[in-house]
Every structure is written in structure tokens, then in C-alpha cells.
N, C-alpha and C positions, 0 to 999 in steps of 0.2 A: 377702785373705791375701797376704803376700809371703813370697819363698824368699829365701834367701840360702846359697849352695853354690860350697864353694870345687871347684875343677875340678880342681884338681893335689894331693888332698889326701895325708895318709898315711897311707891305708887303702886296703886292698883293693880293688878294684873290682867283685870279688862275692865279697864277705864272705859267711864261714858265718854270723857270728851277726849280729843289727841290735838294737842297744842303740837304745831309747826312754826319753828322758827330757823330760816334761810339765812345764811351769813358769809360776810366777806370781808376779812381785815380788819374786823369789830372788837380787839381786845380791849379797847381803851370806854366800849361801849354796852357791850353785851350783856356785862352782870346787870345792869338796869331794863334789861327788858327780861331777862331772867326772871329776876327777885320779882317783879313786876305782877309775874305768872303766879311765883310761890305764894302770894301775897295775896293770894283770890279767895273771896270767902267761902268760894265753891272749890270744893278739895279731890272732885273726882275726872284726873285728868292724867294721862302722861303728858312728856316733853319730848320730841323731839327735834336736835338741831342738828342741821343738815351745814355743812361748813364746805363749798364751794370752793375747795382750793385756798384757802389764805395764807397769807406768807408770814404773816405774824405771828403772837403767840397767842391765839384763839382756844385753837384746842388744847394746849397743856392746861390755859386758864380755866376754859371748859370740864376737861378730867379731872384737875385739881380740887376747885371750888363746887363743881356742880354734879359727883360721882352719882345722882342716882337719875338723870335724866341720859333719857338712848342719843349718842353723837355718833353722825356719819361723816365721813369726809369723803370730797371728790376728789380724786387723783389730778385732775386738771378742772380748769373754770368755766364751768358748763353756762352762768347764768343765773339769776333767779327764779324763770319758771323752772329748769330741769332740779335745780335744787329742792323745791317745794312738791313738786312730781317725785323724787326720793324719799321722800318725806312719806305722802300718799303714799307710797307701795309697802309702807311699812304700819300704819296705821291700824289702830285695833281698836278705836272708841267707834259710837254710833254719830257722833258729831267731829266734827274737824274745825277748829279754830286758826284761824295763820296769825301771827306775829311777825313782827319787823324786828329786827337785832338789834335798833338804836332807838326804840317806842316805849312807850311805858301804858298798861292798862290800870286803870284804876280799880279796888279792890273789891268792886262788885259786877264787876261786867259782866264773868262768864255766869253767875249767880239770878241776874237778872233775864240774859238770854236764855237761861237752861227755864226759867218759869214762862218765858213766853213758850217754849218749844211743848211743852206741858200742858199748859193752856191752848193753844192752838194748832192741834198734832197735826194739821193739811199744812201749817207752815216750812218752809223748805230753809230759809235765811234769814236769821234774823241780824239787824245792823244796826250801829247807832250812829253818832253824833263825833265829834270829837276837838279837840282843845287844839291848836294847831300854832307851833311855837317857831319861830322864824329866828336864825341864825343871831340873830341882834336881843337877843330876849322877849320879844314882844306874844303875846300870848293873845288870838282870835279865836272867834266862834266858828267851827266850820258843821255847816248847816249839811248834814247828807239829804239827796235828793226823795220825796216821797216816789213809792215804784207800786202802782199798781198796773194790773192787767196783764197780757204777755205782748201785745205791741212792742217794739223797741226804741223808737220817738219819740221823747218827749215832747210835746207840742208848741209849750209857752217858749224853753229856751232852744228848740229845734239841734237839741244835742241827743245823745243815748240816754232812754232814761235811766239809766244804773248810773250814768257818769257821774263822780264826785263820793260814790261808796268808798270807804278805806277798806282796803282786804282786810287791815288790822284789827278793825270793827266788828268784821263777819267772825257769824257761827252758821255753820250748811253741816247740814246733815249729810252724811256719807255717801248715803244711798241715792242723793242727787249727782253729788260730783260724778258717782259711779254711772251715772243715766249718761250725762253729757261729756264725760270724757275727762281728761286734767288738763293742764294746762299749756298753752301751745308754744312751745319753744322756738317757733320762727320768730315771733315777734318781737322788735329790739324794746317795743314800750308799749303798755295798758293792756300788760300780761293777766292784770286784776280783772281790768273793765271787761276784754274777750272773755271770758271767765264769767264773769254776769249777764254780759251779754245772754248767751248762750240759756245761763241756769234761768235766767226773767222769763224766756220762751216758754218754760214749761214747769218752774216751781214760782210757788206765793213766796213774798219776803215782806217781812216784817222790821219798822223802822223804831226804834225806841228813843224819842227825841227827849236824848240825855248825851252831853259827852261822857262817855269813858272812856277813852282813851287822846295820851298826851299824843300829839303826832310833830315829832323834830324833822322839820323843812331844810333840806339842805341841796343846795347846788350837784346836780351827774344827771344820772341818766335820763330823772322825770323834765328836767330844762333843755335835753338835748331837741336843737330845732329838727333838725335832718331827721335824726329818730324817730322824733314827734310827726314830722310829715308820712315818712316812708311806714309808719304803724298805722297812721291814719287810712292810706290806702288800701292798706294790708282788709283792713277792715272791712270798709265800704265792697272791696271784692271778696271777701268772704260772707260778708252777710249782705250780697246785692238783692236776692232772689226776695228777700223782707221788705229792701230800703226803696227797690226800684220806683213805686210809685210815692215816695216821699217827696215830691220835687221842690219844695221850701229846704227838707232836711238835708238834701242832697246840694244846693246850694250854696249854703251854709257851709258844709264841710270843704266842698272845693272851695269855697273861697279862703277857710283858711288856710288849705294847703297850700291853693297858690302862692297868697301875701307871705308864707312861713318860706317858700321855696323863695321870691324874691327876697326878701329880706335877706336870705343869705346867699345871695349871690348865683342863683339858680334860674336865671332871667327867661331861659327857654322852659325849663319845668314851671315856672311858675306861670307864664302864659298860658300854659297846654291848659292849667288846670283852669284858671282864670276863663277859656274861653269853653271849657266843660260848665261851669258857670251859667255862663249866656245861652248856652240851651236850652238851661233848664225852666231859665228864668231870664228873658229878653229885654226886660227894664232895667240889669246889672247894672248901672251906671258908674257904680266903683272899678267893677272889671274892667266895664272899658278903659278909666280913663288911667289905670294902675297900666294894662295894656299899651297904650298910648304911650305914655313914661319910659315903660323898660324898655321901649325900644332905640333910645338914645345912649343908654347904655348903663353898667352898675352906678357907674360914679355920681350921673346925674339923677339916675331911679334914687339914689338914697339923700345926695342934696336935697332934693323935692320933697319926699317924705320925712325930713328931719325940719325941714321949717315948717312944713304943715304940722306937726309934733308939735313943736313950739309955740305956733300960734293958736292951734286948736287945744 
């Protein structure tokens, strides 16, 4: 790993907040989540970006353009949680903000967050809202979830209740992260959500339903089906000891591991889970007859489900 730290920067020298931003092959992207940061009405922050091995010209752009924020680079591609975990170990505000390399926050975010944290010093996270901009230009509202309590259930959509937080959104106090640990580098996806998971158990967070932050949607890892399956498990077995009597929530998730497991061709993993399902919950009527299906085999499980598509 090498550091690269300007000494005479212009920042603080113990900054409230510590902006983290994780990056990968972002030359063509970074100055705008950069400027993004500089651009905050609230001026009491360092930067630092953690640059994950990229093969492009990230960091000379970085050194060049950006000489007074702290850059580290990883010798080889760890990730984005071990990237953001680098970050944390270097950290000196009493809050930590994460950023995305190719996101943009609008110029009041950290300004507003830092008066909630002020006003409601039991608060632990405070998150917003955010503008969610899809490859074709089109620009929606994405609603983040309300999170009260420490349960981890949502009840009405029978998901996590953190689900649909943007890490890029969050401000956590330090001294939380510091409680529950950083972030867990097994998991190939919803390195965010384990992450809140975790902090909902035992800090308050606070929803500030306002977008500030642009969030650019783009096709890798968060669409990977396999991924998206094998994290989901990851999960359910790391936090069973919570979930075990959820059996609506429990449900739910296997089923859609299973359908995500058939969908891609995974006909025996997708039964297993499918018939974890029907344990839990004996009127699955879906499971069975999804069951039923794959057993004739891929070709005909995805005919079947592509004219039910069409007609439904």
C-alpha cells in the first residue's frame, strides 16, 4: 500500500467530519464527486480517497488536481469494503461520511446532517433521501426507508429495515462504527446494508427526507444475480440468531434466493432454497409450482417463466 499526504493541506487538522471516498478506474469520474465534497457549505472536513488498485490515471489526476485531500492506494484490488476500511484506519473527525467516486452530494448535505447530529446528540446516523439518475438520463425520487427501533424487520415490506439507505447519504458518528466494527470484506454485495444492519441494533438514525445526494445507477456489481444471491445468504447466516423467528421475513428472502438461483441456471440451488420456503411457510404455492417447473429442466423452467412474463 502507498500513502500519498500533502502536509500543508487545506483542511483542518482535526476536522469534525472525515469524508471517505473508495475508488476504482474513476478517472474519467472522480473530479465530480470530488468538487462535490469541496462544494459543501459546511467546510469542517478532511478527504480521504482510498484508490483500490486502478489501472488508469486516477491518482496522478488525483495528485495533480486534488494536492490537499489524503490519497492512498492499494498495491493490489482488495474491494470496496477493504478500501473504505483503509480509509477508517486513518480517520481523525468525530463523524465519518462515505462517498462514491462517481456520485455527487448536493451543497448542503453535510451542513444539514452536522445540525441534526447537534440537535439530537443520542443520534448515531443520520441519512437522507436521494435523486437516483439512471444510465439513459432519467432522474427518480428514491425514497430511503424510515428505521426506527433496533429490530431488524421491516414488517410492511418484510425486507431489512436499513434496506434502500445509500452509504452515500450516511453521516455515523465514529464512535458507532467503532462499537460494531468496519466493514466486512467477505461479502461480495450490501457491504452498506451489513454495515447498518449491525449499527440499527444499537444506534438511533435519523432520516432527513430531502434528496441530497445525485446517486448515478450503473450496471457491475450491485446487478450481479450470483452475488446478490450468495450475500443474501451470507446474511440471513450471520444474523440468524435475530431473524430466526421472523418466518414471513425468512420466507421472503428464500424465496428470492431461490427464483434468483433459478433464474440463472442454478435449478438445484434454487430448489434447496425454494423448499426452505415451504417450511417456513406451507401455503408457498409459488415454490411449489416454481419447484414443479425446474424440474423438467433450464430450458423449459425459462420458456414457462418468460410467457408467464408476457402475459402477466
Amino acid at each position: 500500500m502507498t500513502q500519498c499526504v500533502n502536509k500543508n493541506n487545506m483542511f483542518n487538522e482535526n476536522p469534525k467530519v472525515s469524508v471517505i471516498i473508495p475508488t476504482y478506474n474513476r478517472e474519467h469520474l472522480i473530479s465530480r464527486s470530488i468538487e462535490s465534497v469541496l462544494n459543501q457549505t459546511y467546510k469542517d472536513f478532511e478527504v480521504i480517497i482510498v484508490d483500490d488498485a486502478s489501472t488508469d490515471n486516477t491518482g496522478e489526476l488525483i495528485t495533480k488536481m486534488y494536492p490537499d485531500v489524503i490519497y492512498i492506494k492499494h498495491d493490489i484490488n482488495r474491494g470496496a469494503a477493504a478500501a473504505r476500511n483503509t480509509g477508517l484506519n486513518v480517520v481523525r473527525g468525530k463523524y465519518i461520511a462515505f462517498h462514491d467516486s462517481d456520485d455527487e452530494w448536493l451543497p448542503e448535505k453535510l451542513e444539514k446532517q452536522m445540525v441534526i447530529f447537534e440537535k439530537f446528540p443520542e443520534v448515531g446516523i443520520v441519512y437522507t433521501d436521494m435523486l437516483r439518475i439512471s444510465e439513459d438520463g432519467r432522474m427518480d425520487y428514491w425514497n430511503a426507508p424510515p428505521v426506527t427501533g433496533h429490530g431488524l424487520v421491516n414488517e410492511k415490506t418484510l425486507d431489512y429495515k436499513v434496506e434502500g439507505i445509500g452509504i452515500q447519504s450516511s453521516a455515523i458518528k465514529k464512535e458507532c462504527i467503532e462499537y460494531v466494527g468496519h466493514f466486512d470484506e467477505k461479502l461480495p454485495r450490501f457491504i452498506d446494508l451489513e454495515l447498518f444492519i449491525r449499527l440499527s441494533k444499537y444506534f438511533d438514525f435519523y432520516h432527513i427526507r430531502e434528496p441530497l445526494v445525485k446517486y448515478y445507477a450503473n450496471d457491475g456489481i450491485s446487478t450481479n444475480i450470483v452475488a446478490g444471491s450468495t450475500a443474501k445468504i451470507y446474511l440471513i447466516d450471520k444474523f440468524f440468531e435475530d431473524l430466526k423467528a421472523e418466518n414471513k421475513f425468512l420466507a421472503k428472502q428464500y424465496y428470492d434466493i431461490g427464483y434468483s438461483m433459478l433464474s440463472s441456471g442454478n435449478l438445484k440451488g434454487g430448489r434447496y432454497y425454494l423448499i426452505k420456503v415451504i417450511k417456513v411457510n406451507h401455503s408457498a404455492v409459488k415454490s411449489f409450482l416454481l419447484i414443479f417447473i425446474s424440474l423438467f429442466g433450464y430450458k423449459i423452467y425459462e420458456n414457462v417463466i418468460n410467457v408467464h412474463k408476457k402475459i402477466f
